[in-house]
C-alpha positions as CSV (number, residue, x, y, z in Angstrom):
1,X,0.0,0.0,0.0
2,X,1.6,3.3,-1.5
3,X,-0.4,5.4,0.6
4,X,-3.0,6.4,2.3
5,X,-4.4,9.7,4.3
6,X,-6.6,9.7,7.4
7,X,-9.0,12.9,7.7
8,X,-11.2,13.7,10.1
9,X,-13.3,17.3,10.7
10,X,-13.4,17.8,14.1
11,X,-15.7,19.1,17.1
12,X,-15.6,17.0,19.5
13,X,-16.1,16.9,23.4
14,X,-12.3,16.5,25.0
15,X,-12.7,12.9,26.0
16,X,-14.1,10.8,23.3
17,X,-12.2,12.9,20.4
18,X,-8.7,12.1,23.1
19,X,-10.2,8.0,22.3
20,X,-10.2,8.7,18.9
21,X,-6.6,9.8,18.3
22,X,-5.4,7.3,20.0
23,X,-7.4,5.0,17.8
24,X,-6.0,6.7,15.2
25,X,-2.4,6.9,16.2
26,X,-2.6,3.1,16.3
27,X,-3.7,2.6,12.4
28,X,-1.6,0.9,10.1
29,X,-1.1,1.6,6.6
30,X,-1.8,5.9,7.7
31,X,1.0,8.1,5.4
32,X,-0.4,11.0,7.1
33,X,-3.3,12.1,9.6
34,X,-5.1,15.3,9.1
35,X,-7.9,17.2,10.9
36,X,-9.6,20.5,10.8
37,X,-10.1,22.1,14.1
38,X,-13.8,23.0,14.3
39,X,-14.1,23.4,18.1
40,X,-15.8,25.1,20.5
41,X,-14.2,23.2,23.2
42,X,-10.8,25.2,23.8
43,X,-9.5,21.7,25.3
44,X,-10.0,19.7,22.2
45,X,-8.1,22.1,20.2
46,X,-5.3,22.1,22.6
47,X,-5.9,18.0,21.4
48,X,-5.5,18.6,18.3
49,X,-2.0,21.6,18.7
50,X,-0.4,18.9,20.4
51,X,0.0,16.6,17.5
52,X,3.3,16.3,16.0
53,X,3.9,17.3,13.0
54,X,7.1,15.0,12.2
55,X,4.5,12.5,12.6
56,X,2.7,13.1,10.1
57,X,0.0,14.9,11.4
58,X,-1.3,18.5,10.5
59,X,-4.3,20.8,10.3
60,X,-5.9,22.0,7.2
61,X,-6.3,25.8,7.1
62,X,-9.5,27.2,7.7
63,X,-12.5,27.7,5.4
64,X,-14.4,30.5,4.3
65,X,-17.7,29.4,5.7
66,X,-20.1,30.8,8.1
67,X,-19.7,28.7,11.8
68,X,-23.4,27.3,13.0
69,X,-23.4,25.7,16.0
70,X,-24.0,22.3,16.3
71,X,-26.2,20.9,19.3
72,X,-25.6,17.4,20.6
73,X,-26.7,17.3,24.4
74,X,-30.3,16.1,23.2
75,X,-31.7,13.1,22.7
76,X,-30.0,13.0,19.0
77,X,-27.4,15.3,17.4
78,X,-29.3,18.6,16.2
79,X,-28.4,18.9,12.3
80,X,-29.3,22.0,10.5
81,X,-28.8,22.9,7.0
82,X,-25.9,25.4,7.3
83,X,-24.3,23.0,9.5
84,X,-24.5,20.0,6.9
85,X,-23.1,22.7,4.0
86,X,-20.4,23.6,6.6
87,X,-19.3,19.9,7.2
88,X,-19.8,19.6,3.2
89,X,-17.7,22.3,2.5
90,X,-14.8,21.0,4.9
91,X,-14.7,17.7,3.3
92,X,-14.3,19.4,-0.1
93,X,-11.4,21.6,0.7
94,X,-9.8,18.2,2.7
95,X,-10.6,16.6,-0.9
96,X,-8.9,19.3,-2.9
97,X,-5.6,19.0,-0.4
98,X,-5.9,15.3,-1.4
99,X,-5.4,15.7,-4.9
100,X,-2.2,17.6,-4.4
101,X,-0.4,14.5,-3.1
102,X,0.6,11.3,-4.7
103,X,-1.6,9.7,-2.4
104,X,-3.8,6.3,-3.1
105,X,-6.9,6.7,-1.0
106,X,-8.4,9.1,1.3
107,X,-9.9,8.0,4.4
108,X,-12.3,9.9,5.9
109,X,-13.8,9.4,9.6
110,X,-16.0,11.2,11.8
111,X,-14.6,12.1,15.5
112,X,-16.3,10.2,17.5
113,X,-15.6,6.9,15.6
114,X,-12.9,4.5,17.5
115,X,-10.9,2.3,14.9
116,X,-9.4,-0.9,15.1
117,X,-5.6,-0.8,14.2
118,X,-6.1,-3.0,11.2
119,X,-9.4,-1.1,9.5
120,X,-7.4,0.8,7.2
121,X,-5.3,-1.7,5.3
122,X,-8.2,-4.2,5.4
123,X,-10.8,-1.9,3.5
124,X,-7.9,-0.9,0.9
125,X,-6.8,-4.4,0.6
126,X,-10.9,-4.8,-1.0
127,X,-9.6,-3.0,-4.2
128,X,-13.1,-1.4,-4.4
129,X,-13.3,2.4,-5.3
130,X,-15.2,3.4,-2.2
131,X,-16.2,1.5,1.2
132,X,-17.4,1.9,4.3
133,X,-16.8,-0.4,7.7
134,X,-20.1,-0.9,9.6
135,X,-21.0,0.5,12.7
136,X,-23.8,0.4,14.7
137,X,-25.7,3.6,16.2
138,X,-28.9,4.3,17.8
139,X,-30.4,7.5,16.7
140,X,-32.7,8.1,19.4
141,X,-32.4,6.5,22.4
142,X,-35.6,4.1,22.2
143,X,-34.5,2.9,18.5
144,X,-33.1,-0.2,17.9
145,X,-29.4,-0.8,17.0
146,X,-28.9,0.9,13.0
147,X,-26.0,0.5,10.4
148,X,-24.3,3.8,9.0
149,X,-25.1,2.4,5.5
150,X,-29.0,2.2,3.6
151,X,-30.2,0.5,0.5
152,X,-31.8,4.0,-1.2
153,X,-31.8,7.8,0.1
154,X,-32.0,9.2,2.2
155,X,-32.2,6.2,5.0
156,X,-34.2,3.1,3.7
157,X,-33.7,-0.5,3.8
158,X,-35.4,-3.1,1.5
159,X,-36.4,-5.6,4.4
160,X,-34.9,-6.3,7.7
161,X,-32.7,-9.4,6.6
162,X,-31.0,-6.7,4.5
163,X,-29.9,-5.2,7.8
164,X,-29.5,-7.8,10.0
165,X,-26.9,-9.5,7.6
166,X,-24.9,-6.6,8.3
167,X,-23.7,-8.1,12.1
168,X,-21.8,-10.8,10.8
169,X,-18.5,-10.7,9.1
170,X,-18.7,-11.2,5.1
171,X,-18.1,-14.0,3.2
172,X,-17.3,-11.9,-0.1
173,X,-13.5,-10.8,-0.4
174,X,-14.4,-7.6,-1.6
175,X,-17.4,-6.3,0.3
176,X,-21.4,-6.1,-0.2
177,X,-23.1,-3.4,-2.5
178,X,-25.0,-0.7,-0.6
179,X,-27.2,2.3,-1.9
180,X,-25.5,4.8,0.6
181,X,-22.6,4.5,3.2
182,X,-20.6,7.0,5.6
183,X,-18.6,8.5,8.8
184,X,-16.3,5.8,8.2
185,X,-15.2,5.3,4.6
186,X,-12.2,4.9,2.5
187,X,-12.4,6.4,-0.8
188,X,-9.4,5.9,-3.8
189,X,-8.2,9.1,-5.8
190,X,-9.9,7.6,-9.1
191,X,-13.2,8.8,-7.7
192,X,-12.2,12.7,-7.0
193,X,-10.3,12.9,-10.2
194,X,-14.1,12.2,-11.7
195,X,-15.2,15.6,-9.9
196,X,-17.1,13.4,-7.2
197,X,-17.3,15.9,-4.3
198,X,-19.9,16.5,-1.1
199,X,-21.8,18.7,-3.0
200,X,-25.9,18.6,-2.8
201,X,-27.7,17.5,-6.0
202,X,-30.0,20.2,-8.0
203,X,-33.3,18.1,-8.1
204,X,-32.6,16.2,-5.4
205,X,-33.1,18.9,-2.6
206,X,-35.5,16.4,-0.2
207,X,-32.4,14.6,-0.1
208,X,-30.3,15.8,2.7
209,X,-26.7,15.1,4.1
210,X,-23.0,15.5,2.8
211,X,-23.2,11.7,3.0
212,X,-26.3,11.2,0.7
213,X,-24.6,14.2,-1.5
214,X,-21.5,12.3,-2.1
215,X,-22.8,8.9,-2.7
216,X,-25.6,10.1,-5.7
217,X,-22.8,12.0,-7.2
218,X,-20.3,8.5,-6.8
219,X,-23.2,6.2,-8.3
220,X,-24.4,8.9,-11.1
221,X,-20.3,8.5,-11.7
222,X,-20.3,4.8,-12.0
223,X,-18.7,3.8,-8.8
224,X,-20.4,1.4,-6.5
225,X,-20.4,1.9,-3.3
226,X,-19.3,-1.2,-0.8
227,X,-18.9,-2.1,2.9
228,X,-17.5,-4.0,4.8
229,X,-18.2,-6.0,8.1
230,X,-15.0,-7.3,9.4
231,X,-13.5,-5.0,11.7
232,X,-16.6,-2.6,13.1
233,X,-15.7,0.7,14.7
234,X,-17.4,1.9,18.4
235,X,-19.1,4.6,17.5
236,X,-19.9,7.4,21.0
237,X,-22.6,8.9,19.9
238,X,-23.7,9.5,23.1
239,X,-21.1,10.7,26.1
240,X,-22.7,7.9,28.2
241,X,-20.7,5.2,25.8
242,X,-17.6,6.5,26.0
243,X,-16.9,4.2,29.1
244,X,-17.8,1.3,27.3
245,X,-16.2,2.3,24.0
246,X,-12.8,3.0,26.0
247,X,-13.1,-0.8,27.6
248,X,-13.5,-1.8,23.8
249,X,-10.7,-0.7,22.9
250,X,-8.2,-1.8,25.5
251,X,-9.3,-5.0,25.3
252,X,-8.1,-5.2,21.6
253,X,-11.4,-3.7,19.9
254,X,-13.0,-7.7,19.4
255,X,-14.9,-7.8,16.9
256,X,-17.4,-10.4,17.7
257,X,-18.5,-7.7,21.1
258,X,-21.4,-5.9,19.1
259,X,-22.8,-9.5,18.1
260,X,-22.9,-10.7,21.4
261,X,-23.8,-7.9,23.3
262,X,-26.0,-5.5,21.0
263,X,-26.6,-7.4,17.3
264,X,-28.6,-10.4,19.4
265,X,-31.4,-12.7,18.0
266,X,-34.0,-10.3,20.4
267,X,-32.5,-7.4,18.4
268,X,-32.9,-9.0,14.6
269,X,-36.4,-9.7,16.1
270,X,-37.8,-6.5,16.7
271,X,-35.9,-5.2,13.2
272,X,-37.9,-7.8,12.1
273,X,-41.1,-6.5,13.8
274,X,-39.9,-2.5,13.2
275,X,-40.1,-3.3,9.7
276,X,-43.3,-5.7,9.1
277,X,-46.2,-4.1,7.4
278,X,-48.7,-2.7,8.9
279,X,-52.7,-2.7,8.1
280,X,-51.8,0.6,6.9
281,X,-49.2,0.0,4.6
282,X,-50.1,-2.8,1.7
283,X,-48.9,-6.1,3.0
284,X,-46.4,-8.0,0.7
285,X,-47.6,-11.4,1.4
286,X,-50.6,-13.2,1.8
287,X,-51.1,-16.1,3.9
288,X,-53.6,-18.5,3.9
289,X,-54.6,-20.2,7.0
290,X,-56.6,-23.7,6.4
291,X,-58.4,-24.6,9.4
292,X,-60.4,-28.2,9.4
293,X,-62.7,-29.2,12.0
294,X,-66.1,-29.2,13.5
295,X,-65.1,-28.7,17.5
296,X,-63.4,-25.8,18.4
297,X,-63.1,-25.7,21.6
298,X,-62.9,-22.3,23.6
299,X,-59.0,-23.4,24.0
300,X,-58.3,-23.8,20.3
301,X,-60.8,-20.0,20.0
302,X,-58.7,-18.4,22.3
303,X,-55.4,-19.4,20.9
304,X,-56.4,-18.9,16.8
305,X,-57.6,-15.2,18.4
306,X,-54.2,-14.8,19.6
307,X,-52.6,-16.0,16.6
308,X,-54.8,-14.3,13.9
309,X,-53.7,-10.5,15.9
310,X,-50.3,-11.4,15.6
311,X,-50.9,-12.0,11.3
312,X,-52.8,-9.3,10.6
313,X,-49.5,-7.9,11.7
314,X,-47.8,-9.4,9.0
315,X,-49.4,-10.4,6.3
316,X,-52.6,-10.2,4.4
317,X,-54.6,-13.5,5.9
318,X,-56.8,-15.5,4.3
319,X,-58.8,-17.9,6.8
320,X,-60.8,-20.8,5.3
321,X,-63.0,-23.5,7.3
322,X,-64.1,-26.6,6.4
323,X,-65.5,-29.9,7.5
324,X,-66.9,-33.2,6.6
325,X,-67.4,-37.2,8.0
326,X,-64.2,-38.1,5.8
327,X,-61.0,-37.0,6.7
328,X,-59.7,-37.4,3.5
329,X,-62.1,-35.5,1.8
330,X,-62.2,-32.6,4.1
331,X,-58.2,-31.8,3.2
332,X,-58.4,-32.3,-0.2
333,X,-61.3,-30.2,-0.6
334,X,-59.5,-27.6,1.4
335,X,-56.9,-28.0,-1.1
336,X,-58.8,-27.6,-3.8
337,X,-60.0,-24.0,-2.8
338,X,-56.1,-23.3,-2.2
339,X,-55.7,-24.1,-5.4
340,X,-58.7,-21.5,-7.1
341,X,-58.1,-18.4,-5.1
342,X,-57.1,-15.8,-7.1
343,X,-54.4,-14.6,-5.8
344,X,-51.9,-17.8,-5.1
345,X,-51.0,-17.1,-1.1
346,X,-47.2,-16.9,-0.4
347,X,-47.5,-19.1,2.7
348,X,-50.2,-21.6,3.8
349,X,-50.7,-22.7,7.5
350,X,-52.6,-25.6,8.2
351,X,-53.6,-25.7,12.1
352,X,-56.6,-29.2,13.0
353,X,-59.2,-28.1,15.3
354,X,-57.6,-30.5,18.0
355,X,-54.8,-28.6,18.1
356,X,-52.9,-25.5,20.0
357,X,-50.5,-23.3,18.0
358,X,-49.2,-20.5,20.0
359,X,-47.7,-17.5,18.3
360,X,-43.9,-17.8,19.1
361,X,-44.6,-21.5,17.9
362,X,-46.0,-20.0,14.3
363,X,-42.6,-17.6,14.5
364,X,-40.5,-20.2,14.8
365,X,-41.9,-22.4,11.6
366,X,-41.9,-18.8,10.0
367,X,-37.9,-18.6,10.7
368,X,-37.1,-22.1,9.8
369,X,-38.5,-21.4,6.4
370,X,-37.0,-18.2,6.1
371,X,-33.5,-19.6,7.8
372,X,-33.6,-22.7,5.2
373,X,-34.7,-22.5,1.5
374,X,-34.4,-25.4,0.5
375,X,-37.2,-26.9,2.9
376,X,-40.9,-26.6,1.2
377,X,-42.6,-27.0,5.1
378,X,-42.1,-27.2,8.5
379,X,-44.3,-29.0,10.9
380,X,-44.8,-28.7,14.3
381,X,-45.3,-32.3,16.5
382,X,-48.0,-33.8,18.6
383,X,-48.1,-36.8,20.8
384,X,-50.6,-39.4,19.2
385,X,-52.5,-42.8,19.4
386,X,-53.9,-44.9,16.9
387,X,-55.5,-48.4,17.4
388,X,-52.8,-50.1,15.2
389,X,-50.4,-49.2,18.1
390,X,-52.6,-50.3,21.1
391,X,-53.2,-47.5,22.2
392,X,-49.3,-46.6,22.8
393,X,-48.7,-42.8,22.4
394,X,-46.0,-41.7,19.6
395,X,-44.8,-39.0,18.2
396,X,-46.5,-37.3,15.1
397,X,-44.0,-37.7,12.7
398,X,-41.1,-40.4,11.0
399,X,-39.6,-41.8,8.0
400,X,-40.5,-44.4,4.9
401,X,-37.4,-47.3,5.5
402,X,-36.2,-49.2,2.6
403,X,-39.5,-51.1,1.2
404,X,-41.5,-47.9,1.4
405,X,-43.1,-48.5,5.0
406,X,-43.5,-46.0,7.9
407,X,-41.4,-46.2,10.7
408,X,-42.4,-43.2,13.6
409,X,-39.4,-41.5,15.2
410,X,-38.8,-42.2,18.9
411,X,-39.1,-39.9,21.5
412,X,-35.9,-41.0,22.7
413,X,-34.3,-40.5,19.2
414,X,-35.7,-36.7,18.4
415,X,-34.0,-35.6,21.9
416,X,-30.9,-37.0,21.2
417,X,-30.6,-34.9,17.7
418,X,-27.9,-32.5,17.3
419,X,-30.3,-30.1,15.3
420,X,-33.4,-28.5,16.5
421,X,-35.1,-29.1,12.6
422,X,-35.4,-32.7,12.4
423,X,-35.5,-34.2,8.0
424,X,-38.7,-36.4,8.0
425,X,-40.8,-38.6,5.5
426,X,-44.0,-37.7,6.3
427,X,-46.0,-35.8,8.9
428,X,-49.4,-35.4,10.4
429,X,-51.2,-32.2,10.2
430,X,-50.8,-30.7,14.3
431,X,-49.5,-27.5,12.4
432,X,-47.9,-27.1,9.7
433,X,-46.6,-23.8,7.7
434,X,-45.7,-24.7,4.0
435,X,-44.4,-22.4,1.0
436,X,-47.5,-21.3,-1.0
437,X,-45.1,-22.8,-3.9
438,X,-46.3,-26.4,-3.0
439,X,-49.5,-25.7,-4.2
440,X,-48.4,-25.9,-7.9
441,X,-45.4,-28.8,-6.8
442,X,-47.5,-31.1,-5.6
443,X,-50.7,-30.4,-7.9
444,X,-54.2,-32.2,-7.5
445,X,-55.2,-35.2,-5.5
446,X,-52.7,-34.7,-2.4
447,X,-54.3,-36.0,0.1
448,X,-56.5,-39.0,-1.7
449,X,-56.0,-42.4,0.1
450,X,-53.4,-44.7,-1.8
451,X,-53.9,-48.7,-1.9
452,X,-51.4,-51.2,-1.0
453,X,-52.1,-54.0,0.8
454,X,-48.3,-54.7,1.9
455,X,-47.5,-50.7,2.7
456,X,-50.2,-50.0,4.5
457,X,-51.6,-53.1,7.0
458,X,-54.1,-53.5,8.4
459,X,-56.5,-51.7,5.8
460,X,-54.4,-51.5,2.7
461,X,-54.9,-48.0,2.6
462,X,-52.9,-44.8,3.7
463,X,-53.8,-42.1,5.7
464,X,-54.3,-38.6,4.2
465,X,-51.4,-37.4,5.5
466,X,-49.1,-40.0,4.7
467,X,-50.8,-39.6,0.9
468,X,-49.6,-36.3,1.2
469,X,-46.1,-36.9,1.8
470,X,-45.5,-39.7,-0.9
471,X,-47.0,-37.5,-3.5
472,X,-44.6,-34.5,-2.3
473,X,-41.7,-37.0,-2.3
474,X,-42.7,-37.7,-5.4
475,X,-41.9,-34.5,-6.7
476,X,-38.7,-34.1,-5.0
477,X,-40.2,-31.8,-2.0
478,X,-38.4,-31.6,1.4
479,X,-40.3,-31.5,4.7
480,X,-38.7,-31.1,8.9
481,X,-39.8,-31.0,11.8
482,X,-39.3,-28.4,14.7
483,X,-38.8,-30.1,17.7
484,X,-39.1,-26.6,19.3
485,X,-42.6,-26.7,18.2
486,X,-44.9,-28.6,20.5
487,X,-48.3,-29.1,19.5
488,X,-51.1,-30.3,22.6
489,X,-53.1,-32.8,20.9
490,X,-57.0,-31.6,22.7
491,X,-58.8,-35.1,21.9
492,X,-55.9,-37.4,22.7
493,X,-54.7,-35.9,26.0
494,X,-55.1,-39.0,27.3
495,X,-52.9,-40.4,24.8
496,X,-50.0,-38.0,25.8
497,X,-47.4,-39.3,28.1
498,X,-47.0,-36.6,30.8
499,X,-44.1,-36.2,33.6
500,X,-46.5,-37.3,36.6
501,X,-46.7,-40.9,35.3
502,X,-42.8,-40.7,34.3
503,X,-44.2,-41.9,30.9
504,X,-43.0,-38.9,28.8
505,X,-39.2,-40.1,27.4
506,X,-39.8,-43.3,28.9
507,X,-39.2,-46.5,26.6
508,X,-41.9,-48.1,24.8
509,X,-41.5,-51.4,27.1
510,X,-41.8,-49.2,30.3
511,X,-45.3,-47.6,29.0
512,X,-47.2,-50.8,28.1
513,X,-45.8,-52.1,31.7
């Protein structure tokens, strides 16, 4: 690396900007280190004198541009237009320094932004023409964790999974492609010598920020903007975290810490909630919920109330009833209006009328689809009895074996898994949330009864739900099941092995005893 030069506009309270340099002063790959003093704080330009020169470190002159104080004892730091053209116009005259050196790159960082040592030569190792590292900030105080880049201007995300990938380090050698990115971002010399500056855009005027500025004008230029995840900053936005940012850094900045202590599952899951539609807002996906059954029973009421709240949250919802004296019937002609609704549902959950779904069991299936594309459902699990067993409870669910036959998983067996999503054969229907896809994979006749005297003793005939699963094995699809995802069984409660008798785990020898 040739060269590469650190600058950093500066008004700052004494402390965190005293982090920063040190930060700073650690870098590798840094030719030089500049700064523009734009304090109020008489102690943080004494900071800033104190640099050394022979070190490489200097102050750009000052600018012709009015001062406008900038406010950030609030809740969130108080921007106002002159302010943002101030900021603009220092990073222009930094820029215009820059291209009077045989410098590479120019890397430019906001004050209150502590670096790891290694940032600098990792992002120009990248080879892209601009990037930005990823740090995490919380605008106002009740917000949840945010990155400092956005998919489009001025600060909008395409879903949540297009923020929450953001925690974990990247797979891609040179970075991901973002609609907007800064504080933190190292930019080559090919981009200024195009005329790319933090200038705002005529006809763009809603947009606001140097930031937003810089990165229209970059992309308009035909150069993509990048970041990075590998080595995140700590950013004090507030005073309060200075503390812990200070701790981060003497302990050798880690860069797992925000993951484990800020980036957690509870935080992806209320991005996830921030960002879900509401009735409001023109849902994005329809699900239709297929409910067969003739009891209801006030328990099942009051936990379908609970669960249909929670999906008008979500997505457009499509319930449908339906009953009749033959099972196999009653699904397949619940099918069958799947099949002729207009608009062909992006999810389908199927919940029996014996059974209790609660709403952090429907968010699981809806994460172990989301988490695993190549399964086509996931099915919760009941205990059950039929008389073919004696009367012996098993578990819902199993695999065909070599000659085609059913064999139910043990209890014993889906506890001693490694995995919380189990692979299986075939299912019954406790609940089950399936893509809205297996509609078209599967096709007609799902669930009608197949004959085979040696496959299916006594009666020579399968169940519905078994028919179901040869037909989608048939057509290559993949099922699992949650074992997270307990389903109570209403009607066979008896039929359940509970921890009172010490039946529930216990082996099939010890429960017909």
């Amino acid at each position: 690396m040739s060269g590469v030069i650190l600058f950093s506009p500066v008004r700052q309270d004494a402390e965190t900007l005293a982090l920063a340099l040190c930060s700073h002063a650690a870098l590798k790959g840094i030719r030089e280190r500049w700064y523009y003093n734009d304090n109020d704080d008489p102690k943080s330009t004494g900071l800033l004198l104190q640099l050394d020169p022979k070190g490489g470190c200097g102050l750009l002159a000052p600018i012709d541009a009015p001062y406008e104080h900038y406010d950030v004892t609030g809740a969130t730091h108080a921007w106002t237009n002159k302010l943002v053209s101030r900021v603009a116009a220092i990073r222009n005259a930094a820029i215009e320094a820059f291209l009077k050196t045989d410098a590479d790159a120019l890397f430019i960082v906001d004050s209150d932004i502590i670096v790891r040592p290694d940032l600098v030569e990792h992002l120009f190792s990248l080879g892209q023409p601009i990037v930005s590292e990823i740090f995490w900030s919380k605008w106002q105080p009740e917000d949840t964790w945010m990155p400092n880049v956005w998919d489009g201007h001025p600060y909008s995300f395409v879903s949540a999974e297009s923020i929450i990938r953001l925690r974990d380090p990247w797979i891609e050698v040179s970075g991901v492609q973002v609609g907007g990115l800064g504080a933190c971002t190292l930019i080559r010399r090919e981009v200024f010598e195009s005329g790319v500056r933090y200038e705002p855009v005529t006809g763009l005027q809603h947009i606001w920020g140097e930031d937003r500025w810089f990165c229209i004008r970059a992309s308009a230029a035909g150069f993509p903007l990048h970041a990075d995840t590998s080595y995140p900053p700590f950013h004090v936005y507030r005073k309060e975290q200075l503390d812990e940012a200070r701790s981060w850094f003497e302990c050798g900045c880690p860069p797992t810490y925000f993951r484990d202590t800020m980036l957690t599952d509870e935080w992806a899951e209320s991005v996830r909630l921030s960002m879900a539609p509401s009735r409001s807002q023109g849902k994005r996906e329809l699900i239709a919920c297929v409910l067969p059954g003739e009891v209801f029973s006030q328990a099942w009421v009051g936990a379908w109330t609970e669960l249909l709240c929670n999906l008008f949250d979500h997505y457009l919802v499509c319930p449908t009833f339906g009953h009749s004296s033959i099972v196999y019937f009653t699904r397949q002609a619940m099918w069958d209006a799947l099949r002729g609704l207009s608009r062909k549902p992006d999810l389908i959950l199927w919940i029996d009328d014996d059974q209790i779904l609660t709403v952090d069991g429907l968010k699981q299936l809806a994460r172990d689809l989301e988490d695993n594309p190549e399964l086509d459902a996931v099915f919760g699990w009941a205990w059950c009895e039929q008389n073919s067993f004696q009367g012996i409870p098993m578990l819902s669910f199993g695999v065909f074996n070599e000659s085609g036959k059913s064999e139910r998983m043990q209890y014993e067996a889906m506890q001693s898994r490694d995995e919380d999503l189990i692979p299986v054969s075939y299912s019954g229907f406790p609940a089950v949330l399936m893509r809205g896809s297996v509609l078209t994979k599967i096709g007609e006749r799902a669930f009608m009864p197949l004959f085979d005297e040696e496959q299916f003793p006594p009666y020579g005939m399968s169940g519905e739900d078994v028919a179901f699963a040869i037909h989608a094995r048939e057509k290559g699809l993949k099922f699992a099941v949650d074992r997270r995802v307990k389903v109570p069984h209403l009607k066979l409660r008896c039929a359940e092995p509970v921890l009172g008798s010490s039946l529930e785990g216990a082996s099939v020898g010890a429960k017909e005893k």
